[in-house]
C-alpha positions as MATLAB code, in Angstrom:
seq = 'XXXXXXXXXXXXXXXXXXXXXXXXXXXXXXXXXXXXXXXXXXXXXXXXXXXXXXXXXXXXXXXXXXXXXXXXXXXXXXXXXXXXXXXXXXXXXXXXXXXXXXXXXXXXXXXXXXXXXXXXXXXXXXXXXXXXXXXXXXXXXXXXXXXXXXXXXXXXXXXXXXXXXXXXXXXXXXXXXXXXXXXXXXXXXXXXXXXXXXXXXXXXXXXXXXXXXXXXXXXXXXXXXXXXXXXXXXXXXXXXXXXXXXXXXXXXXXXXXXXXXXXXXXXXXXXXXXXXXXXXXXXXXXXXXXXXXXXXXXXXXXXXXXXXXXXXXXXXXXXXXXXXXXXXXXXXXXXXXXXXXXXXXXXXXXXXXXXXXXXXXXXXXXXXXXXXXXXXXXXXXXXXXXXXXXXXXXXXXXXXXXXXXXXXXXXXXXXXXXXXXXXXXXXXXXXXXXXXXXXXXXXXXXXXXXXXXXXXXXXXXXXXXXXXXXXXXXXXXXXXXXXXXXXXXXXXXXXXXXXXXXXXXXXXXXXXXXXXXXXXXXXXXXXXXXXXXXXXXXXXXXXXXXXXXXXXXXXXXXXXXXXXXXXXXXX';
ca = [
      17.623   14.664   19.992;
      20.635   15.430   22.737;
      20.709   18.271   24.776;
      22.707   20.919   23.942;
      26.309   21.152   25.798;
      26.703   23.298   28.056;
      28.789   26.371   26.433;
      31.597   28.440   27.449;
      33.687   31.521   25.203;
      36.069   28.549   23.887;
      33.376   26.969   22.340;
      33.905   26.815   18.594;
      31.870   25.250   15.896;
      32.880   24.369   12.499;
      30.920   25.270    9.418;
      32.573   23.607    6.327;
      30.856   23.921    3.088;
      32.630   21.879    0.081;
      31.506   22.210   -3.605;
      32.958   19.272   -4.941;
      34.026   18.022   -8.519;
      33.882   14.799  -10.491;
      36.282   12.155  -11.623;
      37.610   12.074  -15.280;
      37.982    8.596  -17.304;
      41.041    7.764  -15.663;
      39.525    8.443  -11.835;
      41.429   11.410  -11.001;
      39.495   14.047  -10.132;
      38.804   17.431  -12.298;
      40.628   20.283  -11.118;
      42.521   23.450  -12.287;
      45.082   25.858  -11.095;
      42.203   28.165  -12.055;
      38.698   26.889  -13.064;
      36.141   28.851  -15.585;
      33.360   29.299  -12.944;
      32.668   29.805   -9.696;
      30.195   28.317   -7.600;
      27.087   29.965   -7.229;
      25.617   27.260   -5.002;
      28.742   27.424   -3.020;
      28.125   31.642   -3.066;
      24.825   30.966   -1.850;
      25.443   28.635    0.803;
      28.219   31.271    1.942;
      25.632   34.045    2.318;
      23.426   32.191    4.509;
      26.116   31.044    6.770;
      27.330   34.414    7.064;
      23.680   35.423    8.079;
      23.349   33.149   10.253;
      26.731   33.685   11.998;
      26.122   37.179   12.240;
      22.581   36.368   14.323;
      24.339   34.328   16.188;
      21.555   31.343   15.932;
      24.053   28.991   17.862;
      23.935   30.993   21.348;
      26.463   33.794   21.491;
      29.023   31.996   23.322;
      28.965   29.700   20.144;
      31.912   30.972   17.530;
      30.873   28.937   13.804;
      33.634   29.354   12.016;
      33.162   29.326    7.868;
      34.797   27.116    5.939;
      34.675   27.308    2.126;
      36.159   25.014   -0.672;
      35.621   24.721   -4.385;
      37.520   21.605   -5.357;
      37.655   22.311   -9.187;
      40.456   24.753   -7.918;
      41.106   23.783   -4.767;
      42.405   20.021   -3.559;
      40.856   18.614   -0.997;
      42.184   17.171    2.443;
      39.812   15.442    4.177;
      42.552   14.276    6.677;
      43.374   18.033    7.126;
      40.143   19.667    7.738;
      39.464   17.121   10.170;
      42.794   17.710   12.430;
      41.988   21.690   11.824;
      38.621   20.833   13.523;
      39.796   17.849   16.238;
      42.426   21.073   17.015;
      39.374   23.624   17.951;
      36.890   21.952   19.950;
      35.916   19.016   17.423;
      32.680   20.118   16.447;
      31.456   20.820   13.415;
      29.554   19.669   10.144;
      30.662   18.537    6.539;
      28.400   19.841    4.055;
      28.457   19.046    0.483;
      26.335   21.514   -1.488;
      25.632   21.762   -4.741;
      26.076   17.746   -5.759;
      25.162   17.132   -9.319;
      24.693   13.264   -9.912;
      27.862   13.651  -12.095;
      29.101   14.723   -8.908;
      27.534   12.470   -6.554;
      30.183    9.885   -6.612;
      32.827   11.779   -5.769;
      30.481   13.752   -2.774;
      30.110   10.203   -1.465;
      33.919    9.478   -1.594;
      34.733   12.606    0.445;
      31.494   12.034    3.023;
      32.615    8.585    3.767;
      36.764    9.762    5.070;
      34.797   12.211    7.138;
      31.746   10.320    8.585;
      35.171    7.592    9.645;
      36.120   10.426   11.510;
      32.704   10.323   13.061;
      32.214   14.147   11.803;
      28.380   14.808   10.864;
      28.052   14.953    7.200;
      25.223   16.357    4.510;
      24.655   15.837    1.048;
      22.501   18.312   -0.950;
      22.486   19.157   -4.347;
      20.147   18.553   -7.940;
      20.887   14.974   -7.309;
      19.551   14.323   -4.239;
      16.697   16.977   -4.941;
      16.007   15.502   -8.239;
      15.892   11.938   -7.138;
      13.486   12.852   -4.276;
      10.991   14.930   -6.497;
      10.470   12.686   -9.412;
      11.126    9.171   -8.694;
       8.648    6.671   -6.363;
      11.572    5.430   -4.347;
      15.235    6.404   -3.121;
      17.589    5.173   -5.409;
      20.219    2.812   -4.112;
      22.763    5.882   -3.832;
      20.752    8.009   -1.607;
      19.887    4.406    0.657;
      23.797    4.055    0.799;
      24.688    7.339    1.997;
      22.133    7.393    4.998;
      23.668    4.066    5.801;
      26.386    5.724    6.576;
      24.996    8.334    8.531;
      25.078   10.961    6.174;
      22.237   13.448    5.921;
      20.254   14.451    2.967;
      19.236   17.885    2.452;
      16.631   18.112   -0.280;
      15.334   21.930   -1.943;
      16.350   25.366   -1.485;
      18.261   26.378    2.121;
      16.780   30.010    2.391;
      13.715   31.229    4.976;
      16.361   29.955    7.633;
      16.743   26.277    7.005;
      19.871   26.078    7.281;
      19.554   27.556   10.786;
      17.412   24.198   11.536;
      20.521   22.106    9.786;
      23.528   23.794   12.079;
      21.374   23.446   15.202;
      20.661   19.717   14.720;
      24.222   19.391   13.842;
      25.519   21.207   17.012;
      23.495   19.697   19.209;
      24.205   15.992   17.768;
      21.106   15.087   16.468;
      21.300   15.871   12.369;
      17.852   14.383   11.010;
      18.223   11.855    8.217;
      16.445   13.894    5.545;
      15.619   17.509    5.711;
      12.747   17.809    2.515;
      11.924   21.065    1.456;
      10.725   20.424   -2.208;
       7.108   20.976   -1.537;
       7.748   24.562   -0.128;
      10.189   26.678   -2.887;
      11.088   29.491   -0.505;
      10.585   33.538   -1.565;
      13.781   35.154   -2.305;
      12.649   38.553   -1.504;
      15.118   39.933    1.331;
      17.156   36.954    1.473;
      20.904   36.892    2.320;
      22.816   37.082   -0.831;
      24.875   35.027   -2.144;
      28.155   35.726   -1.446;
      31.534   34.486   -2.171;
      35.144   35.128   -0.116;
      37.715   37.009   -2.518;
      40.487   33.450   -2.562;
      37.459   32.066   -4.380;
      37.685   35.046   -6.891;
      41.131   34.905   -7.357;
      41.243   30.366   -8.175;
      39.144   31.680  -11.425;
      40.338   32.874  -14.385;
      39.177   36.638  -13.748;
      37.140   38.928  -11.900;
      34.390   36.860  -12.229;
      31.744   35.898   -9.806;
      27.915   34.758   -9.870;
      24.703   35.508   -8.660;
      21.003   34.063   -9.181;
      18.412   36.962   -9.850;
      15.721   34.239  -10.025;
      14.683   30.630   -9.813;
      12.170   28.639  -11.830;
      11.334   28.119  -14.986;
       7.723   28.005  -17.097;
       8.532   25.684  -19.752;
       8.767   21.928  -19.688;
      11.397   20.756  -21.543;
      11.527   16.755  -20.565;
      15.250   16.755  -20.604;
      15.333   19.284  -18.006;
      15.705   19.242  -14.133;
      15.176   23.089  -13.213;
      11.635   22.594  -13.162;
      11.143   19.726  -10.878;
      13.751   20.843   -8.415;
      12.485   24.769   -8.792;
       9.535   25.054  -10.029;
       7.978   26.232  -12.999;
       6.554   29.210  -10.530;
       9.861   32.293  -11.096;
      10.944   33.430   -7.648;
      12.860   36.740   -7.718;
      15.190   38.563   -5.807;
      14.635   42.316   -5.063;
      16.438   45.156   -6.810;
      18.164   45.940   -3.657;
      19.347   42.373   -3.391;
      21.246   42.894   -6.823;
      22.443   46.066   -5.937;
      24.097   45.001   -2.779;
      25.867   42.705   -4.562;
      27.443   44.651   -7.351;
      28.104   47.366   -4.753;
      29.905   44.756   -2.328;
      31.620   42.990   -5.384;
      32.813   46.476   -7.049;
      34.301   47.170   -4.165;
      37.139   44.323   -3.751;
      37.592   44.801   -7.666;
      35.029   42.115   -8.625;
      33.111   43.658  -11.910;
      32.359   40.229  -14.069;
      28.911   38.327  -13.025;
      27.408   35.069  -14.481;
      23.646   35.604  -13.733;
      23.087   31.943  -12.956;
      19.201   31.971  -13.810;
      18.470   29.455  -16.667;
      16.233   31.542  -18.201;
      16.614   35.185  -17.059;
      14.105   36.362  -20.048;
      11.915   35.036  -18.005;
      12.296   36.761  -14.733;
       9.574   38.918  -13.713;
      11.555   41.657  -12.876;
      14.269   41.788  -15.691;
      13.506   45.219  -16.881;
      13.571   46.304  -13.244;
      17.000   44.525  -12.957;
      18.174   46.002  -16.222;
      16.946   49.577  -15.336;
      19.060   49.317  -12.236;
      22.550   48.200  -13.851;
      21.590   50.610  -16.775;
      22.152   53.358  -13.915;
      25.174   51.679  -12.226;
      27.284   51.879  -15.639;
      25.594   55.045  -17.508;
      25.144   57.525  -14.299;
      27.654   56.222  -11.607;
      30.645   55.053  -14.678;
      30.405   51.079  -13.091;
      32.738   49.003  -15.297;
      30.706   45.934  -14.916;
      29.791   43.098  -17.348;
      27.498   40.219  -17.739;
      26.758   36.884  -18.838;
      23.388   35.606  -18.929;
      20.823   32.704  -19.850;
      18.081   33.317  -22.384;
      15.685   31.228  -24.658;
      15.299   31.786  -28.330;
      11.878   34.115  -27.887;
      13.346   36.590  -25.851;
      13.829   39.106  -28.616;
      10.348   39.152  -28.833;
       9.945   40.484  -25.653;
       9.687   44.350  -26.345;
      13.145   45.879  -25.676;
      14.780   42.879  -23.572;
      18.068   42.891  -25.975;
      18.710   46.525  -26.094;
      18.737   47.207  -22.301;
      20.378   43.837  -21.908;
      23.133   45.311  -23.989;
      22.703   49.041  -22.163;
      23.192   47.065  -18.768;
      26.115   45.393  -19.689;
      25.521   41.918  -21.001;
      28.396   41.028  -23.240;
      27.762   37.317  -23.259;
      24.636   35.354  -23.997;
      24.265   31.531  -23.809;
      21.093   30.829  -25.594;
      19.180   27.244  -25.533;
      18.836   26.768  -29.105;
      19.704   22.597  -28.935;
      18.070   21.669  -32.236;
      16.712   22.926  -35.987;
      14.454   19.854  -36.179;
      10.456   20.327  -35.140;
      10.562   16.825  -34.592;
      12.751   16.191  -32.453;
      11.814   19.732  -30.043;
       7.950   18.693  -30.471;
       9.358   15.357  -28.935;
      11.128   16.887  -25.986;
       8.429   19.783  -25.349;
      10.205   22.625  -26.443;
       7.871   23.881  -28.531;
       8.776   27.426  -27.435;
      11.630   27.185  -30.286;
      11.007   28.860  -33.168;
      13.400   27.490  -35.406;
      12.543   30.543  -38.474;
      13.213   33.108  -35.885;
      16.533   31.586  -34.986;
      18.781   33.811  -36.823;
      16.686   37.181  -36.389;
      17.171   36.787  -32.328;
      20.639   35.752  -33.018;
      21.053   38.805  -35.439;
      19.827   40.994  -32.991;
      22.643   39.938  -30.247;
      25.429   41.029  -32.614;
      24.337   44.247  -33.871;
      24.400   44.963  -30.082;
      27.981   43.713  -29.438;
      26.624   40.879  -27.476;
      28.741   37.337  -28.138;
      26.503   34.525  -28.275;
      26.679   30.815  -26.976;
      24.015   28.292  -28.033;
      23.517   24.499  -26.478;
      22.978   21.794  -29.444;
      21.916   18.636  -28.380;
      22.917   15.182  -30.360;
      20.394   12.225  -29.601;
      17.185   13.527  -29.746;
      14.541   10.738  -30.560;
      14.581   11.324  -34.718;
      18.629   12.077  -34.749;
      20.345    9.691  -36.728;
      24.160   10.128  -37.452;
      23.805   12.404  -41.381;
      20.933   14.230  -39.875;
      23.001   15.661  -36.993;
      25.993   16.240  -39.055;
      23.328   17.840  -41.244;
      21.605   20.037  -38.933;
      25.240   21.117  -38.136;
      26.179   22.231  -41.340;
      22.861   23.783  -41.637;
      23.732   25.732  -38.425;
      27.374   26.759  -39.890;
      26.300   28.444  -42.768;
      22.852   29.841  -41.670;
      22.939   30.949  -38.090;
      25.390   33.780  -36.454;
      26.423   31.704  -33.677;
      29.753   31.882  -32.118;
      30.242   29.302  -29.730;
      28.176   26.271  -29.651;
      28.425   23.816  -26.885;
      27.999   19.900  -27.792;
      25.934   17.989  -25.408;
      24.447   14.195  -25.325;
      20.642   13.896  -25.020;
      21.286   12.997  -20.758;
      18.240   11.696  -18.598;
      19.302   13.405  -15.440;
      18.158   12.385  -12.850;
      15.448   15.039  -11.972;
      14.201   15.371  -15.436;
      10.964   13.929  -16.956;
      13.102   11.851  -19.583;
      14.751   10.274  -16.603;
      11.874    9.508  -14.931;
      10.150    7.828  -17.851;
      13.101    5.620  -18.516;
      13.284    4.412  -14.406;
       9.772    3.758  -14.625;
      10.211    1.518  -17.846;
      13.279   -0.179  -16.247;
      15.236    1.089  -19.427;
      19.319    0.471  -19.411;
      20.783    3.541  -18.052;
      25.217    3.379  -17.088;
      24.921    2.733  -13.463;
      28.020    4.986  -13.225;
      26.710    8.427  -11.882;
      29.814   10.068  -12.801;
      29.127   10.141  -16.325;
      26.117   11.696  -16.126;
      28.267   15.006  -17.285;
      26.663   15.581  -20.648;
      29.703   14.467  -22.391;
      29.453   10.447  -21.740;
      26.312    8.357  -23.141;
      24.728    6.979  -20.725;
      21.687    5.371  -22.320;
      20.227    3.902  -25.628;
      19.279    5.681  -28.776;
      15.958    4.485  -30.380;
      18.017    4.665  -33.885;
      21.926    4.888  -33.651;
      24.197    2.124  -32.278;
      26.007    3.051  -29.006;
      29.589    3.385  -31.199;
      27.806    5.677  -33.840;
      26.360    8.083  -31.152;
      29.086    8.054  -29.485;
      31.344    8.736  -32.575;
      28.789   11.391  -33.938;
      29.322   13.317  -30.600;
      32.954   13.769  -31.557;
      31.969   14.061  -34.631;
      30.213   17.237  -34.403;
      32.751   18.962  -31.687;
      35.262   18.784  -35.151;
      33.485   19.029  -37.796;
      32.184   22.979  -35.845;
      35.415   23.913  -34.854;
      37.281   23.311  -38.161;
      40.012   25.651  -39.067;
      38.148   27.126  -41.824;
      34.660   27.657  -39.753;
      36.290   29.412  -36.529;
      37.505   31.713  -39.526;
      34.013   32.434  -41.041;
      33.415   33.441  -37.138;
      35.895   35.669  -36.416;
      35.059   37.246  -40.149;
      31.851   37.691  -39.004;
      32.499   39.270  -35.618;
      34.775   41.681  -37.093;
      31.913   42.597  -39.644;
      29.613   43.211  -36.702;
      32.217   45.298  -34.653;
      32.688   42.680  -31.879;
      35.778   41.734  -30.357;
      38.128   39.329  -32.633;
      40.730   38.523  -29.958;
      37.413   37.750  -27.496;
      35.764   35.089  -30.115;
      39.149   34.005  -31.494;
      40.209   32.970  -27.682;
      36.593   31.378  -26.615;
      35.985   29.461  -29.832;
      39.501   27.781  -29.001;
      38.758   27.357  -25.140;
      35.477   25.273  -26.498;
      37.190   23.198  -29.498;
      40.006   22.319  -26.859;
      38.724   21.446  -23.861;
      37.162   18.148  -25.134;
      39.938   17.789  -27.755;
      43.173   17.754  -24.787;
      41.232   17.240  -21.889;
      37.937   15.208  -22.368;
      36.378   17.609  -20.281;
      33.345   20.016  -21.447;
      34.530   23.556  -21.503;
      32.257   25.108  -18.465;
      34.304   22.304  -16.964;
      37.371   23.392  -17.954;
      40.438   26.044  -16.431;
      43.757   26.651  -16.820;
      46.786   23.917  -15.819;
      45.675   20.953  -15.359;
      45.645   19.570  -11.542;
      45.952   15.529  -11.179;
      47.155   14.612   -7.299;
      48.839   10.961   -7.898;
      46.868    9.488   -4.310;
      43.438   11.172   -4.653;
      41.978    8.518   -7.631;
      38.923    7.351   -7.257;
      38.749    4.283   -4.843;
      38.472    1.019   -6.640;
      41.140    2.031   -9.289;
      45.246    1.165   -8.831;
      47.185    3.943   -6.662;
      49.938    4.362   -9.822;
      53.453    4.324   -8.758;
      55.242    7.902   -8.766;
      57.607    7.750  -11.748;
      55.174    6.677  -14.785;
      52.484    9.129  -13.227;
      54.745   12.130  -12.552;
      56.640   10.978  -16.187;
      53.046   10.913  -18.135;
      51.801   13.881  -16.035;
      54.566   16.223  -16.955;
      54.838   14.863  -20.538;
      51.194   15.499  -20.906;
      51.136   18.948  -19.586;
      53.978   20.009  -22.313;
      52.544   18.239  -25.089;
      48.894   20.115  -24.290;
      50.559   23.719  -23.628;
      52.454   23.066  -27.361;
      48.765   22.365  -28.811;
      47.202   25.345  -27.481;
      50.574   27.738  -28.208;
      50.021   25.998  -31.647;
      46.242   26.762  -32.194;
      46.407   30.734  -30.342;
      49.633   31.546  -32.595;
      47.683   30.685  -35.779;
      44.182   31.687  -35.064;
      45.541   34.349  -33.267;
      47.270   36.040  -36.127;
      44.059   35.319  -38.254;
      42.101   37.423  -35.628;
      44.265   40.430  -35.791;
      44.750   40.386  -39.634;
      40.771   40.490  -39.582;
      41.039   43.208  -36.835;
      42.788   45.609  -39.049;
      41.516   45.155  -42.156;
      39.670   48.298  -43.235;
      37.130   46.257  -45.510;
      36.350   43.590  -42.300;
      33.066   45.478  -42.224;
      31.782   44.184  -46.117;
      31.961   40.804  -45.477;
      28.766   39.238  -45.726;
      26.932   35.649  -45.862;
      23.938   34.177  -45.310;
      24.221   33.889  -41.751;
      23.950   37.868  -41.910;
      21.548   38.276  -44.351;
      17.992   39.915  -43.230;
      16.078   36.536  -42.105;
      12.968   37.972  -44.329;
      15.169   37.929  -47.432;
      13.173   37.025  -50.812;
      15.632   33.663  -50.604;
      14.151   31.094  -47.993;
      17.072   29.555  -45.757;
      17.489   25.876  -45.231;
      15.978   26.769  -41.188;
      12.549   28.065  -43.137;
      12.445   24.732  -45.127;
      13.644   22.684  -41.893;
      10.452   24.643  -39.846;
       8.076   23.999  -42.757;
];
């Protein structure tokens, strides 16, 4: 390792931290005038630097400048950041946090301009994380980037590891791996995450995240959390959460996304719930939540009602199936398919809107069961948004593991490992049928006359038409105008005419900038078309005195005398 330069007041080092995004089919990459949701890696890779800044761990003749970008609202220019940093000294390190394999290709893109600039550059992420924990070997991916010179960062950065990272980087000698998986750090008084208000404002409100806890106890084989995090929960402390709604509150931030996959699970969520209970019913906070729950936590004595006291107003809720078979298969066998429409019941008396996951490809899915199940879903279960996924072996997951091990066909192409591309073999369905019961099931949910029954049915239950009317459509559009899942999703549509994916044709300007604009108008006519006429469905249903008598048999008591098509499904 080099000895450190000598140091003087003008010495400057450069911090940059870049969450990036992924390429669409046509190898531009994904970004918005404002995107959904921010970056809670990004937030928490912010509040260590910050920490670390303010302690100085660089010598205090050392200024380390932060440098944050979110490039699903933000472009990117490589050639930029690296004349900002030739400018001041010429030191610094390129960190890409946060990489998803979806993601990976486009991290690798962005590492390469800068490691040709001879900048230090490191990769972490669930894909490099993932890779490292469950498979016997780096993949060729990881082999390539460290060919290159580019560092791999592999677990969680608290307990001051990322001090050990800027060090190594300062003083020129950035190890090849840094592997942390075998130690899952405590987040008891760690730095919280935090994230600078132009982040705020590239999002489409007052909306910013924070984890609460990581970990998860199940073992769902389709599912990463657990081999990256744990199954152990980690938590933060009260005070951690309270610092950052205070700090948040204060620049006008009062919308979180408590990023936890499974909050019900947290140790400490009464504690948590106790504390924001206070914040809005003693102090008058105006703050609101969305969270992540499984389909047992209303069994978990008085979870929903302080979840609703504390201010959740969103739920997303891992339902992904109605057949045994098929969650035996996957080890979900925490799913209790009978209780599926009590827990959801139980969300709307509170006010609480609900999202649920449903997964298409499950080992016994074959094209009519799915569309089944979906119908089955439609007329039996109070949902009101339901996100669309393909059965994905991430990399990380058990599922993904079991099909490297068997050499099994998996699409080489990492950046369609997005949950919205098939990227493997069903046991059952041809490639074209999976592939065309995916879109299958995005329409046949979001039909005119369904998102109707759904905005009936939150106007029985006293819950915001306007809110459902506007997030059913953000949902049923995304994938229909963009081809992008909706957490992926923002408003205005970003495409930069040099930054496609390299490999692919640099398109001359006047059929791009021709398509480009005539693509934006047509997609701003669809939407104007779709919010004028569910929009006017919402607010006849809004001021109707009678909304509060409609009734089916998604709202019915699930212990009426009838049994439901879920109780025959479960038996």
């Amino acid at each position: 390792m080099a000895t450190a330069p000598s140091t003087s007041h003008h010495d400057v080092f450069h911090f940059v931290m870049i969450k990036p995004t992924h390429y669409d089919d046509d190898g531009y990459p994904i970004q918005w005038l404002r995107s959904a949701l921010p970056s809670n890696t990004l937030a928490c890779l912010n509040g260590l630097a910050e920490d670390a800044r303010r302690r100085q761990i660089l010598g205090p003749s050392v200024a380390l400048r932060l440098h944050t970008f979110d490039e699903t609202n933000r472009r990117i220019r490589p050639d930029r950041i690296v004349q900002q940093i030739k400018q001041e000294g010429g030191r610094g390190l390129i960190a890409l946090v946060g990489v998803q394999s979806n993601q990976f290709p486009r991290a690798l893109d962005l590492a390469r301009t800068f490691r040709q600039a001879h900048l230090p550059v490191c990769i972490g992420g669930f894909h490099v994380s993932g890779c490292l924990a469950m498979l016997p070997e780096m993949p060729p991916e990881l082999r390539a980037a460290q060919e290159l010179g580019i560092s791999l960062f592999a677990g969680e950065a608290e307990e001051r590891r990322l001090d050990t990272v800027l060090r190594d980087a300062w003083q020129g000698g950035l190890q090849p791996l840094y592997n942390y998986l075998d130690r899952p750090p405590d987040l008891a008084d760690q730095p919280t995450p935090l994230l600078p208000p132009q982040h705020i404002r590239r999002t489409l409100g007052s909306l910013t995240s924070v984890d609460l806890g990581r970990g998860c106890p199940f073992k769902c084989s389709f599912c990463t959390i657990i081999n990256v995090q744990g199954r152990k929960n980690r938590c933060r402390t009260p005070e951690a959460l309270e610092t950052v709604i205070r700090d948040n509150y204060a620049r006008g931030i009062n919308r979180f996304f408590i990023t936890d996959d499974n909050l019900a699970r947290n140790r400490n969520w009464e504690v948590f719930f106790d504390l924001l209970i206070r914040l809005r019913e003693k102090e008058d906070f105006n703050i609101k939540f969305t969270i992540q729950v499984d389909t047992r936590c209303h069994q978990i004595p008085g979870f929903i009602d302080k979840a609703a006291r504390a201010g959740v107003g969103r739920a997303y809720i891992g339902l992904e199936n109605i057949n045994p078979a098929n969650l035996k298969a996957v080890n979900k066998s925490q799913n209790q398919i009978s209780e599926y429409r009590t827990m959801l019941q139980m969300w709307k008396q509170r006010g609480v809107i609900t999202y649920a996951g449903f997964i298409v490809g499950f080992p016994n899915d074959t094209r009519e069961s799915i569309l089944r199940d979906l119908e089955t879903i439609k007329r039996e279960l109070p949902v009101d948004v339901l996100e669309i996924s393909f059965l994905t072996p991430l990399p990380g997951s058990a599922d993904h593991q079991a099909l490297y091990a068997s050499s099994t066909w998996m699409d080489p192409d990492l950046n369609k490992f997005d949950l919205d591309h098939r990227v493997t073999r069903h046991a059952v369905m041809p490639d074209e049928e999976w592939e065309r019961v995916y879109n299958e099931a995005w329409a046949r949910f979001y039909t005119p006359s369904h998102m109707k029954t759904i905005i009936r049915r939150a106007g029985a239950c006293g819950l915001s038409t306007g809110k459902i009317m506007f997030m059913m459509l953000w949902f049923a559009l995304a994938l229909r105008l963009e081809s992008v899942h909706a957490v992926e999703g923002g408003f205005f549509r970003l495409k930069f005419r040099r930054d496609r994916r390299p490999g692919l044709p640099i398109e001359k300007p006047l059929p791009f900038y021709l398509r480009y604009g005539v693509d934006i108008l047509r997609k701003h006519l669809v939407m104007a078309f779709w919010l004028i006429r569910m929009g006017w469905f919402s607010r006849r249903v809004k001021w109707d005195p009678h909304r509060r008598a409609y009734m089916d048999a998604s709202l019915q008591p699930a212990d009426n005398d009838q049994p439901s098509s879920l109780d025959q499904d479960a038996a």
